[in-house]
TORPA-4810 file (N, C-alpha, C, O; in nm, 3 decimals):
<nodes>
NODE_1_1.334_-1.836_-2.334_1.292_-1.767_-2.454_1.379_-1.813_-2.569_1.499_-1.784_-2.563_X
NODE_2_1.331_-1.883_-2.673_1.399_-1.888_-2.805_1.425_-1.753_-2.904_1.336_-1.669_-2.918_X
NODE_3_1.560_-1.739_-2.972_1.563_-1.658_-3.051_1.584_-1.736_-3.182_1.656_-1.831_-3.213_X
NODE_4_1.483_-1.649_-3.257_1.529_-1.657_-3.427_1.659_-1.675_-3.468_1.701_-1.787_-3.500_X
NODE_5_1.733_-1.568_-3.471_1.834_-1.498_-3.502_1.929_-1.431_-3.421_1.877_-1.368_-3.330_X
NODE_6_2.033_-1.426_-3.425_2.155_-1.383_-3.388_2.149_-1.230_-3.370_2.244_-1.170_-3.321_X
NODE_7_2.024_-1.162_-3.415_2.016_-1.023_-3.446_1.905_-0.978_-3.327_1.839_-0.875_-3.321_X
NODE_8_1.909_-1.075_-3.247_1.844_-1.016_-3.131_1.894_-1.099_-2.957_1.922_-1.218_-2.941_X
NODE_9_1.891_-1.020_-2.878_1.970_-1.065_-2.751_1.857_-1.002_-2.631_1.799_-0.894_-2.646_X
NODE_10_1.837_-1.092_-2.511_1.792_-1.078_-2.397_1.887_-0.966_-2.316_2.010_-0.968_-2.314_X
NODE_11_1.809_-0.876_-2.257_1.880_-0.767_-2.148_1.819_-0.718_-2.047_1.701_-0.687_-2.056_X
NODE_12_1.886_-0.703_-1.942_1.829_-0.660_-1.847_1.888_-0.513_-1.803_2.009_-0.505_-1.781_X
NODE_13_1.813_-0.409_-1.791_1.908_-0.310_-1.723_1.740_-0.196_-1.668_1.630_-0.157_-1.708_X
NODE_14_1.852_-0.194_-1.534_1.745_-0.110_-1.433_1.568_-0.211_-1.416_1.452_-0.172_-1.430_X
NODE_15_1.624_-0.339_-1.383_1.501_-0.427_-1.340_1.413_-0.464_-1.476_1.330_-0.554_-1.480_X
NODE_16_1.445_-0.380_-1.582_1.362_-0.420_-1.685_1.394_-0.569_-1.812_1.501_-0.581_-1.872_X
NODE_17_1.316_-0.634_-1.823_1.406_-0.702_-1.936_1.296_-0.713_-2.084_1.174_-0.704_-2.100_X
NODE_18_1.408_-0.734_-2.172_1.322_-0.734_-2.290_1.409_-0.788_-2.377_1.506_-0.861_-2.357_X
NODE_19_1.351_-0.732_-2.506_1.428_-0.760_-2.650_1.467_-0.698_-2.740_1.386_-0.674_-2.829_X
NODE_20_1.600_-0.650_-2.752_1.682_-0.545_-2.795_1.750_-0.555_-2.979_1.873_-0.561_-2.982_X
NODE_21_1.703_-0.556_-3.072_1.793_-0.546_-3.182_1.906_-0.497_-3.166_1.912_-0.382_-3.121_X
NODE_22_2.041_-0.577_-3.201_2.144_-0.519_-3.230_2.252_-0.573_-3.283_2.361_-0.610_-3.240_X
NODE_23_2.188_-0.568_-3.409_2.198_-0.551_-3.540_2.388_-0.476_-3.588_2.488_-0.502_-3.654_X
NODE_24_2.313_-0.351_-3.470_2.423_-0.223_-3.480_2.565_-0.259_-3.402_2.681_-0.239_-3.439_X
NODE_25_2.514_-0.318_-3.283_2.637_-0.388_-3.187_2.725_-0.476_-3.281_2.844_-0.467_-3.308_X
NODE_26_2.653_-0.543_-3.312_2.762_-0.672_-3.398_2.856_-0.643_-3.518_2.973_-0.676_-3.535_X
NODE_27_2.767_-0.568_-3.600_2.824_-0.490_-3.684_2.983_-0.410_-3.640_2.997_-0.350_-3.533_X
NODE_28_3.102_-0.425_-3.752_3.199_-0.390_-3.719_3.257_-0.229_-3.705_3.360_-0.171_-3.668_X
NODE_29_3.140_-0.199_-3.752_3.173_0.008_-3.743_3.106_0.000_-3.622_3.117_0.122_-3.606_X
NODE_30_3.050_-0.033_-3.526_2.954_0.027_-3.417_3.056_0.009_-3.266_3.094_-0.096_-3.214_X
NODE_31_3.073_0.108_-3.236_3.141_0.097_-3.085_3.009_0.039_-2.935_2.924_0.105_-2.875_X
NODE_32_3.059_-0.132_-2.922_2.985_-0.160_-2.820_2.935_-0.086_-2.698_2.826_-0.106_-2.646_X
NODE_33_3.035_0.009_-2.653_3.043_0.140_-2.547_2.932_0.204_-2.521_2.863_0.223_-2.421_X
NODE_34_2.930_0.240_-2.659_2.837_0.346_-2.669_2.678_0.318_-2.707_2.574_0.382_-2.694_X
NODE_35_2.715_0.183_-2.763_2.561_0.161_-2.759_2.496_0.123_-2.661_2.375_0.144_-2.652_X
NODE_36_2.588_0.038_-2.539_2.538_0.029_-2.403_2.466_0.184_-2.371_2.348_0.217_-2.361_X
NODE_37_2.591_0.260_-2.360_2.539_0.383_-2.287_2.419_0.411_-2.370_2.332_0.444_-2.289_X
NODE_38_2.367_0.414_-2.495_2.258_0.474_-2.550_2.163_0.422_-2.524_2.062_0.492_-2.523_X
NODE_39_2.149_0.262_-2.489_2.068_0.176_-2.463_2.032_0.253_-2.263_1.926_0.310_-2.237_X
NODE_40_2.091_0.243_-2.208_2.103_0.338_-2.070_2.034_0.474_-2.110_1.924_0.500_-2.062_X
NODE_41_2.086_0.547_-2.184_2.003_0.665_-2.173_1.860_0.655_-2.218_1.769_0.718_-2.165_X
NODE_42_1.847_0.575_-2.318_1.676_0.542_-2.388_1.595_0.486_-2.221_1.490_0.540_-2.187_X
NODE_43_1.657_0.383_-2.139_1.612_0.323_-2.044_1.579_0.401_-1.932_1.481_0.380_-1.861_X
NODE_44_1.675_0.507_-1.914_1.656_0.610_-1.815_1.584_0.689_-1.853_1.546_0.760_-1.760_X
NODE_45_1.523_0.727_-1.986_1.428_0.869_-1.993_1.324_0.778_-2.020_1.220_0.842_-2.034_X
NODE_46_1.300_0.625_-2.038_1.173_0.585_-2.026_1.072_0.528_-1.920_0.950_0.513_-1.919_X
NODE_47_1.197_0.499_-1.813_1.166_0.499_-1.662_1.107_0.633_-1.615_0.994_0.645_-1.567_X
NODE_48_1.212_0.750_-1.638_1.124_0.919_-1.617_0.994_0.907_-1.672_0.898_0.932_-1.598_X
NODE_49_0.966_0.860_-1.831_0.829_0.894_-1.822_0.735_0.803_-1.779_0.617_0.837_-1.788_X
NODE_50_0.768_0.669_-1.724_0.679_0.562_-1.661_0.661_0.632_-1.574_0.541_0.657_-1.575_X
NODE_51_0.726_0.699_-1.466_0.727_0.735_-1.357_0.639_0.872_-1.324_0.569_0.887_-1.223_X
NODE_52_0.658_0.973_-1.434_0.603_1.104_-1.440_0.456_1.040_-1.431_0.394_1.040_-1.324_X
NODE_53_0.381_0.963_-1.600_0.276_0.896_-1.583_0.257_0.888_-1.447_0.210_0.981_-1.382_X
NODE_54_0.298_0.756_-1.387_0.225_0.741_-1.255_0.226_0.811_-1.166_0.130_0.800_-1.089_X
NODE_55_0.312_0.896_-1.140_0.256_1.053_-1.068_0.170_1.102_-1.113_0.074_1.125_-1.039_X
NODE_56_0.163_1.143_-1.265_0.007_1.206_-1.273_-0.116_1.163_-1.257_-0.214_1.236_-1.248_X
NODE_57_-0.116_1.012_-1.250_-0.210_0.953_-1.252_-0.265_0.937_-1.096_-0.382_0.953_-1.061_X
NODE_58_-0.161_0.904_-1.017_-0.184_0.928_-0.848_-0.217_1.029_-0.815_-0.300_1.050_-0.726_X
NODE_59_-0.156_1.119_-0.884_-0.270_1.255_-0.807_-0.361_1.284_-0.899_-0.382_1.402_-0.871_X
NODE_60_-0.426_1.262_-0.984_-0.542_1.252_-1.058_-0.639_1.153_-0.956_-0.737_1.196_-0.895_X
NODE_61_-0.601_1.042_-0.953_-0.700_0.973_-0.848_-0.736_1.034_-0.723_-0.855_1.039_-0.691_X
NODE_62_-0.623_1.090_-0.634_-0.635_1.112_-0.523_-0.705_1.262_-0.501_-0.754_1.323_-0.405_X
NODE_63_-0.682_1.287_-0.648_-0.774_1.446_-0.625_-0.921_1.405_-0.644_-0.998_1.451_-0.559_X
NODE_64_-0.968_1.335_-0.731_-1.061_1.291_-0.831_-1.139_1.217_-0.662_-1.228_1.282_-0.609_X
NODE_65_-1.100_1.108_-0.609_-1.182_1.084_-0.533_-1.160_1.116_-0.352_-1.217_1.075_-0.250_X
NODE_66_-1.067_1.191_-0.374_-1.046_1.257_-0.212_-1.008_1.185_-0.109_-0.980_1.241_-0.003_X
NODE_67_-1.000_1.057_-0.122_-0.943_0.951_-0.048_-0.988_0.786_-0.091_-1.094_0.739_-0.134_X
NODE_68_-0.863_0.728_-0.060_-0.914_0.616_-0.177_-0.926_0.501_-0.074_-0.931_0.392_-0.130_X
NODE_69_-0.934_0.495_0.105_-0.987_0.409_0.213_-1.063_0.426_0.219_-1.088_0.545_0.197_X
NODE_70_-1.204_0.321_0.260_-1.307_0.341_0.287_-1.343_0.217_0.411_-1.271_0.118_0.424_X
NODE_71_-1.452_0.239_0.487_-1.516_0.123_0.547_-1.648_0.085_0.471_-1.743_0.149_0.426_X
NODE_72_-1.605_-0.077_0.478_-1.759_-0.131_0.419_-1.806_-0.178_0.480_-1.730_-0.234_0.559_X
NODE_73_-1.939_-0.199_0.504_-2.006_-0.294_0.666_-2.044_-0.444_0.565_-2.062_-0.434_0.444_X
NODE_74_-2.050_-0.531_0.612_-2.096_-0.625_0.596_-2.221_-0.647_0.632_-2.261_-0.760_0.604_X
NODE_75_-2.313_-0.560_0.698_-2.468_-0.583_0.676_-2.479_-0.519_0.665_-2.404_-0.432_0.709_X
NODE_76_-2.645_-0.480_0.555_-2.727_-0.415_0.474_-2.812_-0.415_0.634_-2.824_-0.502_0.721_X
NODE_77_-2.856_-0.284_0.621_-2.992_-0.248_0.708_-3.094_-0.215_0.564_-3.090_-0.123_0.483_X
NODE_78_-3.164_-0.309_0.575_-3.303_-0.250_0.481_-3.432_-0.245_0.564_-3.539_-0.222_0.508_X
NODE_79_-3.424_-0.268_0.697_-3.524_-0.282_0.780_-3.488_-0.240_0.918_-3.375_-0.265_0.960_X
NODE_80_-3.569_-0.183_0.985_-3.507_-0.110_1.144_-3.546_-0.233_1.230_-3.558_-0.229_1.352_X
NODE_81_-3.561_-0.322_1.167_-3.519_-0.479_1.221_-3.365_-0.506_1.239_-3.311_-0.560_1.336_X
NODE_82_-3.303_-0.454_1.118_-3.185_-0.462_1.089_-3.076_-0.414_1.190_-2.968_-0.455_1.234_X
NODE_83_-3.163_-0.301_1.206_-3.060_-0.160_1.262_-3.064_-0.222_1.367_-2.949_-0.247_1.402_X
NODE_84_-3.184_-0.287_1.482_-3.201_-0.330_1.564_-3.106_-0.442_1.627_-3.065_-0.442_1.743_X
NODE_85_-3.080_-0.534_1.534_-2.972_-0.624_1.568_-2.828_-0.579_1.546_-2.738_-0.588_1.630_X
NODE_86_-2.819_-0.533_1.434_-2.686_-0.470_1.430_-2.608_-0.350_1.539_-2.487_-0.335_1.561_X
NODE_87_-2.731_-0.271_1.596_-2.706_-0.179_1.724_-2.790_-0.198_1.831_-2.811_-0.305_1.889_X
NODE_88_-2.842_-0.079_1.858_-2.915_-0.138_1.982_-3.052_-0.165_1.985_-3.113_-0.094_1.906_X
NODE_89_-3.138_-0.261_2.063_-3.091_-0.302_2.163_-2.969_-0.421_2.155_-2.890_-0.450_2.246_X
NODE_90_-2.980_-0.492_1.999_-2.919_-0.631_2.024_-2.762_-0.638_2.008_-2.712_-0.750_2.014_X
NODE_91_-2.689_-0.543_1.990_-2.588_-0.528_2.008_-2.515_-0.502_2.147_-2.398_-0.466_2.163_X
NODE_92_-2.594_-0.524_2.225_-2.596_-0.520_2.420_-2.560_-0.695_2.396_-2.443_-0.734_2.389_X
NODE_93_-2.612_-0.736_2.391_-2.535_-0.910_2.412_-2.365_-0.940_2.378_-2.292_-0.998_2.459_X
NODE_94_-2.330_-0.900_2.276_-2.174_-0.942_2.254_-2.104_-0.851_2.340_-1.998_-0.878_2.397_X
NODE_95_-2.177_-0.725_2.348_-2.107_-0.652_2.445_-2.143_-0.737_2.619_-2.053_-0.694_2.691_X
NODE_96_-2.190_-0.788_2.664_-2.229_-0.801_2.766_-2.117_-0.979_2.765_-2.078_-1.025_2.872_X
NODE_97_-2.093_-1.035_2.660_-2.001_-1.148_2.614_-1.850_-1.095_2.634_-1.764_-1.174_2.673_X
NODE_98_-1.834_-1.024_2.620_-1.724_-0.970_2.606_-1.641_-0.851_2.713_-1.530_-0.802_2.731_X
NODE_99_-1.790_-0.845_2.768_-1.736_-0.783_2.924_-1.712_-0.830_3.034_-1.663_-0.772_3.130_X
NODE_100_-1.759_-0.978_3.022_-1.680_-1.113_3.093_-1.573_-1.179_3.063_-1.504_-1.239_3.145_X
NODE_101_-1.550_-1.171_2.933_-1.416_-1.201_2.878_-1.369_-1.162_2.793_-1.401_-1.207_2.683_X
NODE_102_-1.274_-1.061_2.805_-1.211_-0.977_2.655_-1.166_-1.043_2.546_-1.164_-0.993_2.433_X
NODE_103_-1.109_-1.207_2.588_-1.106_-1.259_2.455_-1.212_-1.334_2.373_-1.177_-1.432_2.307_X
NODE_104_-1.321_-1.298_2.375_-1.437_-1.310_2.323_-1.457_-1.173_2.197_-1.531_-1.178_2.099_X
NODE_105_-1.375_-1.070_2.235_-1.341_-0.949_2.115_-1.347_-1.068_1.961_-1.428_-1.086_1.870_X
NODE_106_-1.227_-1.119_1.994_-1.192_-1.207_1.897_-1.300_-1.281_1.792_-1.298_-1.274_1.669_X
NODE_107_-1.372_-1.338_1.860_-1.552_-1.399_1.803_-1.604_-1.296_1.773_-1.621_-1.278_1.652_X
NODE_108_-1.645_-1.201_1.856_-1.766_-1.090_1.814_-1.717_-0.957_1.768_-1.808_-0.876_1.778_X
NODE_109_-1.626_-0.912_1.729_-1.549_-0.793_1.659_-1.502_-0.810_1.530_-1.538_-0.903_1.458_X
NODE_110_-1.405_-0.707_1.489_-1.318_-0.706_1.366_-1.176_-0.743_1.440_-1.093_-0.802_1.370_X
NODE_111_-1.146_-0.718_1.556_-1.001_-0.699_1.558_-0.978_-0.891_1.542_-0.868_-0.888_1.596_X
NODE_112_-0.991_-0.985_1.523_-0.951_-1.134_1.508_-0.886_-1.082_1.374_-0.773_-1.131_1.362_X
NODE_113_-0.918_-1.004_1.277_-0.890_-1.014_1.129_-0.825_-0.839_1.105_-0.797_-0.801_0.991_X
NODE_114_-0.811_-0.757_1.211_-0.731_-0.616_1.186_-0.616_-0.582_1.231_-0.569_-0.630_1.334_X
NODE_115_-0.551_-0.486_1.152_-0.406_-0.418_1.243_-0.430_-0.238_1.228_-0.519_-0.170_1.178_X
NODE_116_-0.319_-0.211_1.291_-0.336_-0.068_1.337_-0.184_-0.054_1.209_-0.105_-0.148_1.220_X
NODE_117_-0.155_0.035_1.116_-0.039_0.097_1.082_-0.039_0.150_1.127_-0.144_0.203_1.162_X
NODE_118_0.097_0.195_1.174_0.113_0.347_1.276_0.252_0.368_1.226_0.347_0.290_1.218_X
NODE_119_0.243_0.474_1.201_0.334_0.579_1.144_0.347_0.746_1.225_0.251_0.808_1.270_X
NODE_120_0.487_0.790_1.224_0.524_0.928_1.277_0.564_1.004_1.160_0.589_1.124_1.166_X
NODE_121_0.571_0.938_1.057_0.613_0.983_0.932_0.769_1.008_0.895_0.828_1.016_0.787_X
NODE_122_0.812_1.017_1.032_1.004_0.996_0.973_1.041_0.915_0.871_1.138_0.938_0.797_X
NODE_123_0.975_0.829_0.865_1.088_0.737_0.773_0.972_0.617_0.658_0.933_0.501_0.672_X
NODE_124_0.955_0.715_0.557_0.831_0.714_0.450_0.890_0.677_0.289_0.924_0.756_0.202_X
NODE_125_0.888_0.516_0.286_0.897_0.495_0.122_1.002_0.563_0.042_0.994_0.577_-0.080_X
NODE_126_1.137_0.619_0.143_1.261_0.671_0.054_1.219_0.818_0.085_1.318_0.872_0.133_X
NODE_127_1.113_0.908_0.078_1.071_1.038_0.106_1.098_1.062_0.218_1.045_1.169_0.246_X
NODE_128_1.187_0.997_0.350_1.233_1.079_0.411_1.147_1.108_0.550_1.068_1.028_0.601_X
NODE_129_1.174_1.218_0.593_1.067_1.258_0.716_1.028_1.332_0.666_1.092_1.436_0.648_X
NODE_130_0.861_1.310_0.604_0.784_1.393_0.517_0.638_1.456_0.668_0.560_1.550_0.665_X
NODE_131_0.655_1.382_0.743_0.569_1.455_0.866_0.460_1.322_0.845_0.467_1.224_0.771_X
NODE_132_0.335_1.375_0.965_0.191_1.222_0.941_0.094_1.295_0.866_-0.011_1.232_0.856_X
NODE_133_0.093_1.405_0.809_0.021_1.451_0.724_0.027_1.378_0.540_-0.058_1.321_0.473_X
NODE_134_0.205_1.425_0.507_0.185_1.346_0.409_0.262_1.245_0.387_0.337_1.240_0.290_X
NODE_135_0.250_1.139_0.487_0.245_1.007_0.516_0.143_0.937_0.531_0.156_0.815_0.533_X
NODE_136_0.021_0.995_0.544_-0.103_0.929_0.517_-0.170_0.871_0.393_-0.271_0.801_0.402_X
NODE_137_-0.104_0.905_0.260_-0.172_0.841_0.129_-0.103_0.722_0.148_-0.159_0.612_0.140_X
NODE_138_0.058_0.743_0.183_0.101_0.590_0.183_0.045_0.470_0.278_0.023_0.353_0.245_X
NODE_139_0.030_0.524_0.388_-0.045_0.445_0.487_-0.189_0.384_0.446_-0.241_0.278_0.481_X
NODE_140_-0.226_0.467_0.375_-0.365_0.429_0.322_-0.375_0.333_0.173_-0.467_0.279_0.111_X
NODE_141_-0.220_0.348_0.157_-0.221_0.287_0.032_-0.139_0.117_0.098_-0.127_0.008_0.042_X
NODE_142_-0.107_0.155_0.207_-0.046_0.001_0.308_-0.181_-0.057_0.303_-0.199_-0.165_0.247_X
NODE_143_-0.288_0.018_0.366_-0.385_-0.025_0.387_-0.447_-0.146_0.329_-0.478_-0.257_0.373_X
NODE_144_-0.457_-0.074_0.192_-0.539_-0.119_0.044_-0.468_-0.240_0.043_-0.536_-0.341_0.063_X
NODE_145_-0.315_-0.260_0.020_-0.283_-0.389_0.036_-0.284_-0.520_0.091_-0.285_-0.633_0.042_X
NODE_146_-0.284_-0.467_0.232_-0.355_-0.553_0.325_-0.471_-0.610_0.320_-0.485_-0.729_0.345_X
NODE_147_-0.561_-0.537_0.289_-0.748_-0.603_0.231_-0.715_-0.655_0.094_-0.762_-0.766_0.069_X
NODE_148_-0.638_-0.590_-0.009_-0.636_-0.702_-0.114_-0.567_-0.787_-0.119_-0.648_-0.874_-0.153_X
NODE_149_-0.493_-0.827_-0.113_-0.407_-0.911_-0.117_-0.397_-1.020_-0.003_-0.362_-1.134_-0.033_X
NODE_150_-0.425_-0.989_0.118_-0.461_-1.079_0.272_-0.581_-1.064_0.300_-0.590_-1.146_0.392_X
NODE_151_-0.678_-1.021_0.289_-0.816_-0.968_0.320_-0.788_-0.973_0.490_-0.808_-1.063_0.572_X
NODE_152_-0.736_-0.845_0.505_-0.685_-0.794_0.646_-0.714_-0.666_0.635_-0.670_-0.586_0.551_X
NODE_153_-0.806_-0.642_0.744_-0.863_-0.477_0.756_-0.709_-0.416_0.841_-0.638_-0.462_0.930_X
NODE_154_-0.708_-0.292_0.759_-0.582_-0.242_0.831_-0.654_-0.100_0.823_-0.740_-0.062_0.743_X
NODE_155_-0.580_-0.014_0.958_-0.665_0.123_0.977_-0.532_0.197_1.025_-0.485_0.181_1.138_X
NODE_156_-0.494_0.255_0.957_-0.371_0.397_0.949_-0.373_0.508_1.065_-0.451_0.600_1.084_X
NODE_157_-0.279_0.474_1.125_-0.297_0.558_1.246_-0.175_0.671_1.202_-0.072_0.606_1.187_X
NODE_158_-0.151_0.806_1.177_-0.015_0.902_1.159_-0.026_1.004_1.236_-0.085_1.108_1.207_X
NODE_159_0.044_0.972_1.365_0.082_1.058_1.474_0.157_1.146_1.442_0.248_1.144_1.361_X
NODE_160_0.107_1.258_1.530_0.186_1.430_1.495_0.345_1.417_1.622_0.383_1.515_1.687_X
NODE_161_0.393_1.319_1.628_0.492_1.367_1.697_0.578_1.233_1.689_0.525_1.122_1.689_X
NODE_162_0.707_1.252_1.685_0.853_1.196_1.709_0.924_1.173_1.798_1.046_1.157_1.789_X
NODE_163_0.836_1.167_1.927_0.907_1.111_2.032_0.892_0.971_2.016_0.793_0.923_1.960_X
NODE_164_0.995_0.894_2.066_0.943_0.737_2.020_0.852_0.677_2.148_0.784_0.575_2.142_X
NODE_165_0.866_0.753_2.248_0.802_0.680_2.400_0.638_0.724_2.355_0.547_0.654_2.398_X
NODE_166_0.608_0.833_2.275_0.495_0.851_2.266_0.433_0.776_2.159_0.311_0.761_2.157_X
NODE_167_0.534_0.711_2.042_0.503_0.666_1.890_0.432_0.557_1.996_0.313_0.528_1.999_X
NODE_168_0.511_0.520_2.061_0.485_0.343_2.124_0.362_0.326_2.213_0.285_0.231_2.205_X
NODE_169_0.349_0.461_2.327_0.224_0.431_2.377_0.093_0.448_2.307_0.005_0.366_2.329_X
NODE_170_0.071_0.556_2.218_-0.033_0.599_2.127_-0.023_0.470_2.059_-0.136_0.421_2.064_X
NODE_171_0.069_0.379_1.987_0.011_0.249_1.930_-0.053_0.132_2.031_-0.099_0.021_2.007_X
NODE_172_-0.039_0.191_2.127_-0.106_0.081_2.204_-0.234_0.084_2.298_-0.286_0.005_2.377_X
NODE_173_-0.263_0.235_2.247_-0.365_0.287_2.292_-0.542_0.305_2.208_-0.643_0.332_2.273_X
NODE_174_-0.542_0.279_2.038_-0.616_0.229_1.997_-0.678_0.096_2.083_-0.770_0.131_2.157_X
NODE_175_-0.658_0.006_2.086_-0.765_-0.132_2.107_-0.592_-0.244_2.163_-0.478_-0.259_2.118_X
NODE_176_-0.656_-0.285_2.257_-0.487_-0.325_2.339_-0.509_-0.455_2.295_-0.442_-0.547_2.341_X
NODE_177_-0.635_-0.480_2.174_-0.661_-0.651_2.105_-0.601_-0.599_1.939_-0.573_-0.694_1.867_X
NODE_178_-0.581_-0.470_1.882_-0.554_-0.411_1.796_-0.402_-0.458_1.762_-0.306_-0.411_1.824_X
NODE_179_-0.384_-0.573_1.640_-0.271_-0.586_1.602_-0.144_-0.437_1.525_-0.184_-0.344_1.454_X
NODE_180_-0.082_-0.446_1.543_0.032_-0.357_1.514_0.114_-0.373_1.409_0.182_-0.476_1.409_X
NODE_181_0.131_-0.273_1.289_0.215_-0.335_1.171_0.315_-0.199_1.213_0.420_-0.178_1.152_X
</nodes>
């Protein structure tokens, strides 16, 4: 970044960076000290309200549409032709492929391209052991990332209990072709 003038300086504080006049710093009445610290306090109550914002706005969404995972199918039934291949009867063949060889899942399923999150909720995004109740927006919000960003179906599993022998078998008890994050 080029500067004009001497009357402006690059800063970084609390991950943010920008472009700060100071004008006041250089100047020989102004105690450098304190304008740090003022520059800190402006930075800290504008992080609070970035932050308040996006709280209100997260639970505005999450009230507004009641959950923000969804499944999308990749075929349209517009015809009970449709339905027909997509279930039964013709959905008896991959199953009948795949009951000779389980790794044939892989070709004729989702799991080649899914994972399971699984969560007990102890240990949630800095929040602590908030329980699998409300550890589920985050999970669902793991989710979302996974399909955007990797186009990887991910499906949130948040178990009601903290034993770890049980965290471990219940993850392996969805789909034993079911990847694990």
């Amino acid at each position: 970044m080029k500067f004009e003038n001497n009357s402006q300086i690059m800063y970084q504080i609390t991950g943010c960076i920008g472009i700060r006049n100071i004008r006041s710093v250089l100047s020989s009445e102004s105690d450098p000290k304190k304008d740090i610290e003022k520059n800190l306090e402006y930075n800290t109550e504008k992080d609070k309200d970035t932050h308040a914002s996006l709280y209100q706005e997260s639970l505005s969404m999450y009230r507004r549409l009641g959950d923000v995972l969804g499944i999308t199918s990749k075929v349209h039934l517009r015809t009970s032709h449709d339905l027909s291949v997509v279930y039964t009867p013709g959905v008896a063949e991959p199953c009948k492929k795949i009951s000779t060889n389980s790794d044939m899942a892989y070709i004729y399923t989702m799991t080649k391209n899914t994972v399971a999150i699984v969560t007990d909720g102890s240990s949630v995004l800095g929040l602590g052991n908030i329980g699998p109740y409300a550890a589920l927006p985050v999970m669902e919000g793991k989710a979302i990332i996974f399909k955007e960003f990797a186009n990887i179906n991910a499906f949130p599993i948040c178990l009601d209990t903290q034993d770890i022998e049980e965290v471990i078998k219940a993850g392996q008890v969805p789909l034993p072709r079911l990847r694990r994050h």
